[in-house]
C-alpha positions, -999 to +999 in steps of 0.1 A: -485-455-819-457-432-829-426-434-808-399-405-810-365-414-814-345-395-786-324-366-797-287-364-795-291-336-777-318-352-752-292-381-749-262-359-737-285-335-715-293-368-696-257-381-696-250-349-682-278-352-654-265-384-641-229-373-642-238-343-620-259-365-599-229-388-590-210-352-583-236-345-558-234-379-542-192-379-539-193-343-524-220-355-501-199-387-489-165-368-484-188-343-463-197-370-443-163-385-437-151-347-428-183-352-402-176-383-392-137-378-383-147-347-367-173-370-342-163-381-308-164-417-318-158-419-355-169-451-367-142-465-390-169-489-410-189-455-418-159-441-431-147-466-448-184-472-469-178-436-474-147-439-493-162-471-507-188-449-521-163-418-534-149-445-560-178-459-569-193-427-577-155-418-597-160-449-616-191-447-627-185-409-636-156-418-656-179-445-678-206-415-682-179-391-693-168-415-720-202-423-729-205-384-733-177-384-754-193-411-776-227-397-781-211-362-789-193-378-817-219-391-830 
């Protein structure tokens, strides 16, 4: 069996995927925070997993952009 290699280009298009998918999933937890305050009874755990999950998703975009970075240079 004959495996491809996977294309510089295929490599950065998924880098690419994964860093807009980690977008997606920051906007969607500072969304819920701006829900959450605006509740009756915010729940300060809730928010706080929120904002637990905001850096997370920073982080690991940051690593993705370098690795980006990398794989165009290559």
């Amino acid at each position: 069996m004959v495996t491809k290699e996977v294309t510089k280009q295929e490599k950065l298009d998924l880098v690419a995927s994964r860093i807009r998918n980690h977008k997606i999933n920051k906007f969607n937890s500072e969304l819920f925070i701006i829900e959450e305050e605006a509740s009756l009874a915010p729940t300060e755990s809730d928010i706080a997993s929120a904002r637990a999950s905001i850096l997370s998703s920073e982080s690991q975009i940051a690593a993705l952009e370098e690795t980006y970075s990398v794989i165009q240079a290559e």
